[in-house]
GUFI-70957 format. One line per 8 residues: their letters; for each residue x, y, z of C-alpha. Coordinates in pm, 1 decimal, decimal comma. Example, Ala and Ser with C-alpha at 12.3 -4.5 7.8 and 13.67 -1.06 7.14 Angstrom:
AS> 1230,0/-450,0/780,0 ~ 1367,0/-106,0/714,0
END
This chain:
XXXXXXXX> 22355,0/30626,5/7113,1 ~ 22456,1/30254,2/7011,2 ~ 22670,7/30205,5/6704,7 ~ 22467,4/30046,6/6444,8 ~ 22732,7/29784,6/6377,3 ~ 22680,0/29611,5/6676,5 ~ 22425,6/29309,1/6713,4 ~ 22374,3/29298,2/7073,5
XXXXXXXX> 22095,2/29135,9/7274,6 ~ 21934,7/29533,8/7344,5 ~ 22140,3/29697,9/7035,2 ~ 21934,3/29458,3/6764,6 ~ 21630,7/29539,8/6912,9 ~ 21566,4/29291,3/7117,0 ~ 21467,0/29269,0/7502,0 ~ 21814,7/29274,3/7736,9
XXXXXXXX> 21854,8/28917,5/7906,0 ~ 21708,8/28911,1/8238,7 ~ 21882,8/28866,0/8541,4 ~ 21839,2/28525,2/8587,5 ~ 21952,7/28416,5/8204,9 ~ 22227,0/28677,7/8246,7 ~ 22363,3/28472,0/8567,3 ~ 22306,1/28185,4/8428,3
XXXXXXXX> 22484,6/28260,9/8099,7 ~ 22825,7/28370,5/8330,7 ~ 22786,0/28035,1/8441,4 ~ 22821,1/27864,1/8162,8 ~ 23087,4/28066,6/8005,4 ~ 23296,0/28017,2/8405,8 ~ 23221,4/27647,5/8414,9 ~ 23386,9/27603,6/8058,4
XXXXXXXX> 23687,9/27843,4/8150,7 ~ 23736,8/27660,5/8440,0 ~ 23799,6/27301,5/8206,6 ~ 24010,8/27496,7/7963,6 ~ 24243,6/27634,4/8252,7 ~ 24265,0/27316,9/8437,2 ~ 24299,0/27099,0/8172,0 ~ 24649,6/27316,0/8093,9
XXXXXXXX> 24804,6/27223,8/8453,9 ~ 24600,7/26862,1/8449,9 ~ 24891,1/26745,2/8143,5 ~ 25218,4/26784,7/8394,7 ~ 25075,1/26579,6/8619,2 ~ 24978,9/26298,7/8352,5 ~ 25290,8/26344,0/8176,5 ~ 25561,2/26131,6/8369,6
XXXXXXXX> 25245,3/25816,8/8310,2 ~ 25236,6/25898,3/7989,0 ~ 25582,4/25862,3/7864,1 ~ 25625,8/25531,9/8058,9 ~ 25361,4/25387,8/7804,5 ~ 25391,9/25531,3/7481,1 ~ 25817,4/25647,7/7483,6 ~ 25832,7/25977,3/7350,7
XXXXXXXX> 26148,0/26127,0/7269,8 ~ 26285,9/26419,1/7471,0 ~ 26184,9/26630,2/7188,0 ~ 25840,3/26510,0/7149,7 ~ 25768,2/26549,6/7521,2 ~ 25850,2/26933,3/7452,4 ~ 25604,2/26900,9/7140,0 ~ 25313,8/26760,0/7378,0
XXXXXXXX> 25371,0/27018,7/7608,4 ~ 25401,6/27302,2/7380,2 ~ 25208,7/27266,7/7069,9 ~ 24881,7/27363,4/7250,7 ~ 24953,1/27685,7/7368,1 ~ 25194,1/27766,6/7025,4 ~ 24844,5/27671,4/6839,4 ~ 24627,0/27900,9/7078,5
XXXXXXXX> 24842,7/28199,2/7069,5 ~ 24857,3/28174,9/6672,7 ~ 24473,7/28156,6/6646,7 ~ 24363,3/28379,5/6867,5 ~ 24343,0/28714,7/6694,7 ~ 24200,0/28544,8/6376,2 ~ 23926,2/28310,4/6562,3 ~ 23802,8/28645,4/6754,4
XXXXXXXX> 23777,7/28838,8/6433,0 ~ 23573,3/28565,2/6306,2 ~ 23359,0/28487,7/6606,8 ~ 23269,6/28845,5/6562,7 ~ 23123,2/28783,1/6152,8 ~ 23055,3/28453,3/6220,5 ~ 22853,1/28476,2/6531,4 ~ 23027,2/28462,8/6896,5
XXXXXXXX> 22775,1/28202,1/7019,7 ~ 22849,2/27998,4/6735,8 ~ 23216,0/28018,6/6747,7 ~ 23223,3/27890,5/7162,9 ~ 23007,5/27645,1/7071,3 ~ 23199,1/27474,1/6800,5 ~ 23526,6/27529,6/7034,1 ~ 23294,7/27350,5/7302,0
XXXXXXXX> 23268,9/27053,3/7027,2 ~ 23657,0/27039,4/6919,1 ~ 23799,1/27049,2/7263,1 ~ 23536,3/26756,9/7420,4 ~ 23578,1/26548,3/7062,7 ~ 23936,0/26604,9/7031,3 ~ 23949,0/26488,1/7433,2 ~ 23757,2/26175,5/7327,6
XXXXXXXX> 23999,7/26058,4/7068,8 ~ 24291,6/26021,3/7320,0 ~ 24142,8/25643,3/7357,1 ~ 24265,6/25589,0/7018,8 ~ 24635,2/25765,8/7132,4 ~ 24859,0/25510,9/7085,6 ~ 25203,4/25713,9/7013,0 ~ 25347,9/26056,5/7077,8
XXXXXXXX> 25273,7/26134,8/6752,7 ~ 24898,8/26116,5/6776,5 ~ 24899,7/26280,8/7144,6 ~ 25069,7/26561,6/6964,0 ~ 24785,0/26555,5/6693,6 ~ 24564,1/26570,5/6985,4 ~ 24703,3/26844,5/7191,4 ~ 24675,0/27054,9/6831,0
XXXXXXXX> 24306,5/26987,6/6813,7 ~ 24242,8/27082,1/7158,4 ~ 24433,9/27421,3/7131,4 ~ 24261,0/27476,9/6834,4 ~ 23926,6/27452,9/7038,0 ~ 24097,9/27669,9/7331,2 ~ 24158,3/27948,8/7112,0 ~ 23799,0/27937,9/7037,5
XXXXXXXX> 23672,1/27916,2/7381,7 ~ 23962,5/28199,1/7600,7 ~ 23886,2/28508,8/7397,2 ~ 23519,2/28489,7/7321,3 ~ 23421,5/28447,3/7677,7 ~ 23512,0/28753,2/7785,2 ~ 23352,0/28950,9/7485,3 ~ 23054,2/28771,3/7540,5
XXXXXXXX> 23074,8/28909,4/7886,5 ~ 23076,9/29190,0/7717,6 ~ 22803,8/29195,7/7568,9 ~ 22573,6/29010,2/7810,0 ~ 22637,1/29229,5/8067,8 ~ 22581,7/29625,0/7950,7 ~ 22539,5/29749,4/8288,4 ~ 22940,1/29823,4/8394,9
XXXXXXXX> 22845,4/29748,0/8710,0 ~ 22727,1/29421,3/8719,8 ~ 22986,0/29318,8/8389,4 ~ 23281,3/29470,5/8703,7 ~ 23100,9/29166,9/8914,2 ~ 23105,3/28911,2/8585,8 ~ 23460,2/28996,1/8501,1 ~ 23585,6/28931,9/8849,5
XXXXXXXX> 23415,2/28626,1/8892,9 ~ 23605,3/28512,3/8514,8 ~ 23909,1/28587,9/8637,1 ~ 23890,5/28440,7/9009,7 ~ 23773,8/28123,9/8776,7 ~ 24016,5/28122,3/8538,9 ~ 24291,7/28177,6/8861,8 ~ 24108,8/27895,1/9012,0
XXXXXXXX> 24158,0/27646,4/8723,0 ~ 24529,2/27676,5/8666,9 ~ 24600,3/27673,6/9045,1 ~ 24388,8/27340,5/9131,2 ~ 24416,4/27177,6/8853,9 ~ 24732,0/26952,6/8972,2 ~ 24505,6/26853,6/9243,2 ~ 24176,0/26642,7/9020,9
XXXXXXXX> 24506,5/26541,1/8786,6 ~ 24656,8/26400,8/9099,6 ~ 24405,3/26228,6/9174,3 ~ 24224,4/26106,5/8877,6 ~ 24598,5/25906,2/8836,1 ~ 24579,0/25775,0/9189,1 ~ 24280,0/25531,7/8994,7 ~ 24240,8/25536,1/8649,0
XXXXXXXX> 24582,2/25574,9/8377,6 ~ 24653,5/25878,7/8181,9 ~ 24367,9/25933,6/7969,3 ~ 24135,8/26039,0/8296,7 ~ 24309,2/26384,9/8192,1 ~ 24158,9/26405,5/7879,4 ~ 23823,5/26201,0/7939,5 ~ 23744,9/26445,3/8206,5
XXXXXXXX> 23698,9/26687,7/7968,0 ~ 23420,0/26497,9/7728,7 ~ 23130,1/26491,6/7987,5 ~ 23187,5/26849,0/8096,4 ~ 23231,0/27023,9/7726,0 ~ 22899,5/26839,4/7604,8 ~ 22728,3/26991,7/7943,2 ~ 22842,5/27296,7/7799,1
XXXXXXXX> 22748,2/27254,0/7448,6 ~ 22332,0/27179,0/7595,8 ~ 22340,5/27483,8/7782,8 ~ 22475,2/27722,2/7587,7 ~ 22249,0/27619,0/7327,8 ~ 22002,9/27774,8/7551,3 ~ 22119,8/27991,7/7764,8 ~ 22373,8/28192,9/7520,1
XXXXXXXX> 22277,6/28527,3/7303,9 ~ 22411,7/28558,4/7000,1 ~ 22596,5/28801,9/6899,3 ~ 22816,6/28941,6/6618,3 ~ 22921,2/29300,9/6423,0 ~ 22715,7/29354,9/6185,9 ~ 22905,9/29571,9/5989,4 ~ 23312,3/29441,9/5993,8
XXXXXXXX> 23419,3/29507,6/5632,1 ~ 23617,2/29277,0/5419,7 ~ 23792,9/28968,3/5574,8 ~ 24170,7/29067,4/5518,9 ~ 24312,4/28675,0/5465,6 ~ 24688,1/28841,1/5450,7 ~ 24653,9/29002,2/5794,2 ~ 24510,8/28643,7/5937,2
XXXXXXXX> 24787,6/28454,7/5779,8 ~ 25050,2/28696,7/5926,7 ~ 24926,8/28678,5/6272,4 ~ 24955,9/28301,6/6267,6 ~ 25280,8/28264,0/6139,6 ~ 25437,0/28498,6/6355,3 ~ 25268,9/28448,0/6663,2 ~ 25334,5/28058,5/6643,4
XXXXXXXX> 25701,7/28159,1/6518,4 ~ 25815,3/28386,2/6819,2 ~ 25664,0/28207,6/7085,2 ~ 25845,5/27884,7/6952,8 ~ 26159,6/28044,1/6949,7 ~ 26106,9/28247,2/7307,8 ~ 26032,1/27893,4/7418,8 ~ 26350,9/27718,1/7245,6
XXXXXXXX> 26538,6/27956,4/7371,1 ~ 26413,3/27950,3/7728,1 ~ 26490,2/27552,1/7728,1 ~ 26860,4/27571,6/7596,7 ~ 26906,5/27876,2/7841,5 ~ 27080,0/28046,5/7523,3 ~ 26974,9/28290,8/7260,2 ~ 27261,7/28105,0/7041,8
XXXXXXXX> 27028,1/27881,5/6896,3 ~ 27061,8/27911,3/6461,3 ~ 26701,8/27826,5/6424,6 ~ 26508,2/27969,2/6694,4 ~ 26708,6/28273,5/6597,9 ~ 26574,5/28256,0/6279,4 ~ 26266,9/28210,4/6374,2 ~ 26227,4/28490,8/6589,6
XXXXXXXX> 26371,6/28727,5/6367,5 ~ 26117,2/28579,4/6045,8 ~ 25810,3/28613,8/6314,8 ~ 25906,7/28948,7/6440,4 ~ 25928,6/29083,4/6127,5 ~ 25611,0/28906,9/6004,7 ~ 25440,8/29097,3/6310,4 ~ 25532,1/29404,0/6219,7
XXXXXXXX> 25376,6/29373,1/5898,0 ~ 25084,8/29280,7/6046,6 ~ 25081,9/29567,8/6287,0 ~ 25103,8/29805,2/5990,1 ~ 24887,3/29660,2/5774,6 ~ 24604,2/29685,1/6087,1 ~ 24711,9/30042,0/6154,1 ~ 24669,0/30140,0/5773,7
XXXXXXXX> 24376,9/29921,9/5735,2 ~ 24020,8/30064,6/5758,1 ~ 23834,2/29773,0/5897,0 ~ 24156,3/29579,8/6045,1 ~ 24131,1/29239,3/6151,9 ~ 24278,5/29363,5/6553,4 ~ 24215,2/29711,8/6557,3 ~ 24501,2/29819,9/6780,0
XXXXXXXX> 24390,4/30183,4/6824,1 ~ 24232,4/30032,4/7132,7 ~ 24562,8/30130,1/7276,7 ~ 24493,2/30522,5/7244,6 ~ 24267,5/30445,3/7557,2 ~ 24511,6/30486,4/7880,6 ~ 24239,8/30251,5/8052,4 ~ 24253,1/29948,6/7808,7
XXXXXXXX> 24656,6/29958,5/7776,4 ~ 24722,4/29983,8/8162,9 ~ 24489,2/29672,9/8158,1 ~ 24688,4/29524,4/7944,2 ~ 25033,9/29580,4/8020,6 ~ 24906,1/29403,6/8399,7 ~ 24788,6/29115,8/8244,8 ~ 25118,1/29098,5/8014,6
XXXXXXXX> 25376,1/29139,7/8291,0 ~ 25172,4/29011,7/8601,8 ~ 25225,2/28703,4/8416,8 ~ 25594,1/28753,0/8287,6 ~ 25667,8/28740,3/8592,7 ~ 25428,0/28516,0/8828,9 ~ 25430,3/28201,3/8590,3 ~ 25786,6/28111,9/8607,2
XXXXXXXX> 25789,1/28159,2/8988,2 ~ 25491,9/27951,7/9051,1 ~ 25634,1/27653,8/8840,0 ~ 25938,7/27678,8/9027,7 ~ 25784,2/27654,9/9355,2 ~ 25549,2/27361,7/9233,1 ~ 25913,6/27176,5/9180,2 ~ 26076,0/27273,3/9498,2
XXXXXXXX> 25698,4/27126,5/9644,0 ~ 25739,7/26777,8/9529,4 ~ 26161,6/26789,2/9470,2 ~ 26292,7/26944,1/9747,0 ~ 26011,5/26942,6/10028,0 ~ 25949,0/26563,9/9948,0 ~ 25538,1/26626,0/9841,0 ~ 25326,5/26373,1/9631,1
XXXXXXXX> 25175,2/26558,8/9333,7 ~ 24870,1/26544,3/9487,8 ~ 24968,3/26709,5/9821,2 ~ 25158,7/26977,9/9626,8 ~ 24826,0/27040,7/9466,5 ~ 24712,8/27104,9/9777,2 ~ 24977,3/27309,8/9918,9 ~ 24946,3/27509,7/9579,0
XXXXXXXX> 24568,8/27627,3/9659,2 ~ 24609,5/27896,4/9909,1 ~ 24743,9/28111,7/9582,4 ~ 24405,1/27958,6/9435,9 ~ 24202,4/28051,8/9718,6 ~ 24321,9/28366,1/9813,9 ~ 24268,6/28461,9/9451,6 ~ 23952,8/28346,1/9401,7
XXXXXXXX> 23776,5/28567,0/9724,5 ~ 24040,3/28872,9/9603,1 ~ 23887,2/28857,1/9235,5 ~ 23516,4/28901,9/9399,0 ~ 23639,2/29139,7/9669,8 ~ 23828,3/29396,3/9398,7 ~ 23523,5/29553,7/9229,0 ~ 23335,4/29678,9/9560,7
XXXXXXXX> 23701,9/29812,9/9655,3 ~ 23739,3/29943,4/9341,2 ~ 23432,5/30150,6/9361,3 ~ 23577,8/30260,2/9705,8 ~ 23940,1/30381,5/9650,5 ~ 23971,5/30411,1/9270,4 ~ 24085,7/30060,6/9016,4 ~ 24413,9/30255,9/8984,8
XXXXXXXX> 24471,3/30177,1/9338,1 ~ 24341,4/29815,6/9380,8 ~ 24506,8/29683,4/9028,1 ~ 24901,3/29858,5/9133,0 ~ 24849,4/29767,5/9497,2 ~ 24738,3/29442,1/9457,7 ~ 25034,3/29394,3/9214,3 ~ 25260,6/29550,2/9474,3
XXXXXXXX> 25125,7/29241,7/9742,1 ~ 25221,5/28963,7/9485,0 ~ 25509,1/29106,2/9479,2 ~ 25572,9/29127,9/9843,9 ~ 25506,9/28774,3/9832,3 ~ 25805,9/28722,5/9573,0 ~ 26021,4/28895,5/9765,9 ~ 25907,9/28695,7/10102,0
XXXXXXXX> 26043,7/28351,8/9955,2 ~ 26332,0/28565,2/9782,7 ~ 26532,5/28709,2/10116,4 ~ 26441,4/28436,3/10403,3 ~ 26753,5/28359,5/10528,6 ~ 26872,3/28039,8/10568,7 ~ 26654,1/27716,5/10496,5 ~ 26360,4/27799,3/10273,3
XXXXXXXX> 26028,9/27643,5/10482,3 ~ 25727,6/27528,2/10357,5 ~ 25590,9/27763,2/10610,5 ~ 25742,8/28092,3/10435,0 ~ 25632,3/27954,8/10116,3 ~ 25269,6/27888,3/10167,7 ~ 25277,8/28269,7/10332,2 ~ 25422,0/28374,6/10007,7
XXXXXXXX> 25159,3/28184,1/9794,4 ~ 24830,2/28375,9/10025,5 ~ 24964,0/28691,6/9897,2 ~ 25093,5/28628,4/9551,3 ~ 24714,0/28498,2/9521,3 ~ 24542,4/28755,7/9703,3 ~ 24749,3/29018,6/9461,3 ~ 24701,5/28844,5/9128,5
XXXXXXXX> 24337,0/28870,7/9254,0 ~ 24351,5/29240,0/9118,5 ~ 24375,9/29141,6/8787,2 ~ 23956,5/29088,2/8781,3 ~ 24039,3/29509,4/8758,0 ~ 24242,1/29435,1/8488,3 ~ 23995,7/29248,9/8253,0 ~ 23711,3/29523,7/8385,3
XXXXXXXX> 23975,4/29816,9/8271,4 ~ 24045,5/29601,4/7929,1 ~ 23650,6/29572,3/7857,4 ~ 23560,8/29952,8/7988,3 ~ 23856,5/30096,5/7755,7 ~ 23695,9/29935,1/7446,3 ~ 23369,3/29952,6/7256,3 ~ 23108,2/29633,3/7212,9
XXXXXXXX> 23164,7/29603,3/6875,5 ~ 23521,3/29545,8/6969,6 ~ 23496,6/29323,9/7193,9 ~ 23632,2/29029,2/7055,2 ~ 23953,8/29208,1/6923,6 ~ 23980,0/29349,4/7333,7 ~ 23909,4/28929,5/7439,6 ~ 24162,8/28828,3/7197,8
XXXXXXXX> 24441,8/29083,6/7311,9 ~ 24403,7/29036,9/7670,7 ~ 24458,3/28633,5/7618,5 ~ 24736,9/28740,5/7403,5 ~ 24908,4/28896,6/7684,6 ~ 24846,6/28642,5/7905,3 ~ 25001,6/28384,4/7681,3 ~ 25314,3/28590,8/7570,4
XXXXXXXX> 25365,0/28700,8/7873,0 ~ 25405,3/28314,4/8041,7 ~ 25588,0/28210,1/7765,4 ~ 25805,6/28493,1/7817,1 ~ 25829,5/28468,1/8174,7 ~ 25905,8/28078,6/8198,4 ~ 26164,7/28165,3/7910,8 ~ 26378,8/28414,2/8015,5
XXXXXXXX> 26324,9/28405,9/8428,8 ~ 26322,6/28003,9/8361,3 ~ 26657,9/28056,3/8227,8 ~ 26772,0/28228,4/8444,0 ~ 26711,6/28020,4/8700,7 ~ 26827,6/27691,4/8553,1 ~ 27208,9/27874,5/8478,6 ~ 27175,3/27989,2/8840,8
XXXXXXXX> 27164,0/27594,7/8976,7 ~ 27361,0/27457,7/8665,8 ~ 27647,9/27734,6/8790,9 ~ 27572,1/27651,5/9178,9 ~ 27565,3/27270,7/9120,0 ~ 27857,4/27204,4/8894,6 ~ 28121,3/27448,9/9182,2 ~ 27991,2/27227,8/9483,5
XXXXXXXX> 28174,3/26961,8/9348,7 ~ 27941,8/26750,4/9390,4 ~ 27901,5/26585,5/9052,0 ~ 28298,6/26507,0/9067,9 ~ 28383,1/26143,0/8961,3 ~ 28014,1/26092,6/8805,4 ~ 28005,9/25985,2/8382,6 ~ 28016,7/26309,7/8206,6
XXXXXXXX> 27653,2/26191,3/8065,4 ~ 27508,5/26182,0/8352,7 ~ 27687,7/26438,6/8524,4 ~ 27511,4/26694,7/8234,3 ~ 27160,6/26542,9/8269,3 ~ 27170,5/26652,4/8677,9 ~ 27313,3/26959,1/8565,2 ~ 26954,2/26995,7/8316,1
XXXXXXXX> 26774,9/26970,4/8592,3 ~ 26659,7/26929,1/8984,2 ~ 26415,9/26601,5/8871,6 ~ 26709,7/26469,3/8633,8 ~ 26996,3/26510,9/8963,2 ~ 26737,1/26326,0/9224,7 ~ 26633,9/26043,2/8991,2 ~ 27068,5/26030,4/8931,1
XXXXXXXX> 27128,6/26083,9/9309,8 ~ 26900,3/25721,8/9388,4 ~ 27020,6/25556,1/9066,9 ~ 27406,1/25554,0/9170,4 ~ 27304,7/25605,6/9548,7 ~ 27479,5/25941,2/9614,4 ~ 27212,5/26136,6/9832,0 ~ 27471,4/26433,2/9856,2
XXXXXXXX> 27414,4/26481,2/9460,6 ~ 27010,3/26541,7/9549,0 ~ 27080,2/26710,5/9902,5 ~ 27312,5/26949,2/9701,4 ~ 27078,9/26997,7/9399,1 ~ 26797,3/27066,5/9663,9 ~ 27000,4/27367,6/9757,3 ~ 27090,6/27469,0/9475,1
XXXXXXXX> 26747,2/27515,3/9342,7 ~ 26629,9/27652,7/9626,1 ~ 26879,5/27937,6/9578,3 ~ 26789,0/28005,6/9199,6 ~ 26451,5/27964,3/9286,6 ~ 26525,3/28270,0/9574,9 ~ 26688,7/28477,0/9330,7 ~ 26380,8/28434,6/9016,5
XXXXXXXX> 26173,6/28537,6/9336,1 ~ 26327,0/28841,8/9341,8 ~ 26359,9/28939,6/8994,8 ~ 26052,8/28865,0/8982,8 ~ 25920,5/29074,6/9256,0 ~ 26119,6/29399,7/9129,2 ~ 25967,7/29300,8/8793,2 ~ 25581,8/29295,4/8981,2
XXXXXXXX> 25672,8/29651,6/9157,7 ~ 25763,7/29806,0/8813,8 ~ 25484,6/29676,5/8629,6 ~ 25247,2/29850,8/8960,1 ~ 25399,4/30159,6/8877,6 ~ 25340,6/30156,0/8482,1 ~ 24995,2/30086,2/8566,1 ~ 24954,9/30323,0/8844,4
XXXXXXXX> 25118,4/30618,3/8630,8 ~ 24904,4/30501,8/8271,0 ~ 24592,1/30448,7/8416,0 ~ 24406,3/30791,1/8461,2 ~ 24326,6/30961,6/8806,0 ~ 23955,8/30817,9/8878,6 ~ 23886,2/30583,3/8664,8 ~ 23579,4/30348,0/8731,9
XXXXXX> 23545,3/30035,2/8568,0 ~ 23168,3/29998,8/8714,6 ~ 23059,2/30350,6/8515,4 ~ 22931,8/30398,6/8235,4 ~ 23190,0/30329,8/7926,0 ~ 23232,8/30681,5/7672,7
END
């Protein structure tokens, strides 16, 4: 029997969507998950065009970068607990609105101040958009079978978008200036805001008890506290860092309280006893530490592209899409497979084979080639492709009228676990070729000044190398990446084979995402 709380298109009476709308719905939710993602990866590109015209600081570069996705992991939980009173249609569309408006303003951008403003505004409408696509996925699609085939085709999507997206940044800048990156967006979110108007259900709990405004405010603060500090500490390769310290330990401890307030709480705001289901946390601990360890390794390799293999941004977009298109036909390939050997199987093994890939570009002896590396990419992206299982395993292990507070924790993981990834395996990394570097020698004779700025970093010791002509200070920083770059590979990889196993042990012995959910 339904609960009566939930206000689903068959639960509230009313006649389920038919195939066509249902199809047509996916659609609309994809296409708009494909801007969000791609519109993340679109900035780096636009970035070094940018701060020619306007002259941020170094410190409000990091604020342009970062202040989206410190935003959208703070409002996350609370904009899914409200989509959920509110109305989830509702809620997209009005994140639809804020991320093409907020897009449109950048004509006015004049400073770093106001593209900070702007990248605020537009992860305010991204943490509206991420979690309430999947649980209207959810609840579009009651038949597991057919929401297995809707969640794989969201993920190979959402894959997709951060893996291309260098390549329309790349080469919207080949012809128009910096604000093609956000204009792009304007045309495409008011496409989205017609259609859903008509091709969206709406849908919301009918029954979600009080609004706790303590538990929202908690979330928020710590969320946007820890992954600030995981992030300052990931850029000064340190945890000795008074404030981020502080931070983290004020957020942490914030996020406890909100943990135990939700666990006490009778109608919490994220009802974490989703994690009593084996199914939904094996789900989630892929998605956490698939990405932990993936992001870090990809944005290194996206470097060594253009750095060390000498590729335009555009043609490292292009070298970057085999991980794009090997995900893509994995993500529709894993739910028939699924159905075939169990999702236990096809989620660890297919985290096993992205790891395999790590490991490729982490023991080649000798000179890394672009060869070995676009081999590595195929099966990183044919293994991340597993992680369609992932979101099907998150949405079978919880109930429709939870949907929302499932959508929001699975983004969550994805989130924390990039930031933590590009934190702590970006760290290490950068103290590997800071340590390599500095006992070539290389640097010897060069103003202390300088000498620390190609220390910071591969882009800083090329750009130094040309300035004062020494093309052994580049040659040697080439290598030098390379070989932390080898190393995070591997880390990474063990990290990818551990994370298989937690999933493969948690997850219960025949479970099938495309049956019916108890």
């Amino acid at each position: 029997m339904s609960d009566p709380r939930t206000l689903s298109p068959t639960a509230s009476g009313r006649a389920p969507l038919s195939t066509g709308r249902r199809w047509a719905a996916l659609s609309v939710l994809t296409a708009s998950l494909l801007v969000v993602t791609m519109d993340m990866t679109i900035l780096n590109i636009a970035l070094p065009e940018m701060a020619a015209e306007l002259h941020p600081t170094a410190a409000q570069q990091l604020w342009i970068i970062d202040v989206y996705s410190l935003v959208l992991a703070g409002l996350l939980v609370s904009f899914a607990a409200i989509a959920d009173r509110w109305g989830r249609k509702r809620m997209l569309l009005l994140g639809y609105s804020i991320f093409g408006a907020s897009s449109l303003l950048v004509l006015f951008a004049t400073n770093a101040e106001s593209v900070i403003a702007l990248r605020a505004i537009l992860g305010v409408g991204g943490a509206m958009i991420m979690p309430i696509t999947l649980s209207l996925i959810r609840v579009i699609f009651t038949n597991p079978r057919e929401r297995a085939t809707a969640l794989a085709i969201w993920a190979a999507v959402s894959g997709l978008g951060a893996a291309v997206g260098p390549l329309p940044g790349g080469l919207l800048l080949e012809y128009f200036s910096w604000h093609a990156a956000f204009l792009v967006n304007v045309p495409l979110m008011l496409g989205a805001v017609v259609a859903g108007i008509f091709l969206l259900p709406e849908s919301r709990v009918a029954s979600t008890g009080r609004w706790d405004f303590l538990a929202a405010a908690l979330s928020l603060a710590g969320m946007t506290l820890v992954v600030w500090a995981i992030k300052t500490f990931g850029k000064e390769a340190s945890l000795l860092v008074p404030e981020a310290l502080v931070a983290f330990i004020i957020g942490a401890a914030l996020l406890a309280w909100f943990i135990v307030r939700c666990v006490r709480s009778d109608s919490p705001l994220l009802e974490l006893r989703l994690f009593r289901n084996r199914v939904f946390t094996a789900g989630t601990i892929a998605a956490l530490g698939s990405t932990f360890a993936m992001i870090a390794a990809l944005l290194l390799i996206a470097q060594w592209l253009q750095l060390v293999d000498g590729a335009t941004p555009v043609e490292a977009g292009v070298r970057l899409l085999p991980v794009a298109v090997a995900g893509a036909l994995a993500s529709l390939v894993a739910p028939s497979l699924a159905r075939r050997i169990g999702a236990r199987g096809v989620l660890a093994g297919g985290l096993g084979f992205a790891g395999l890939g790590m490991l490729i570009i982490g023991v080649q002896p000798g000179t890394l080639h672009l060869a070995t590396v676009l081999v590595a990419l195929c099966l990183v992206g044919a293994g991340t492709g597993s992680l369609a299982i992932a979101s099907a395993m998150i949405m079978h292990g919880s109930p429709e009228e939870r949907a929302g507070n499932a959508g929001a924790i699975e983004e969550t993981s994805y989130e924390l676990g990039a930031v933590l990834g590009v934190a702590i395996l970006g760290s290490v990394s950068a103290l590997l070729y800071r340590a390599e570097l500095v006992a070539a020698g290389v640097l010897t004779g060069v103003d202390r000044p300088l000498a620390e700025q190609a220390e910071e970093s591969l882009g800083a010791a090329v750009s130094i190398a040309e300035e004062l002509r020494l093309p052994a200070i580049a040659e040697q920083a080439g290598v030098a990446f390379t070989h932390s770059m080898q190393v995070t590979g591997i880390a990474g990889a063990a990290l990818m084979v551990a994370v298989a196993a937690a999933v493969f042990f948690t997850t219960p012995k025949g479970t099938d995402v495309s049956a019916a959910s108890h």
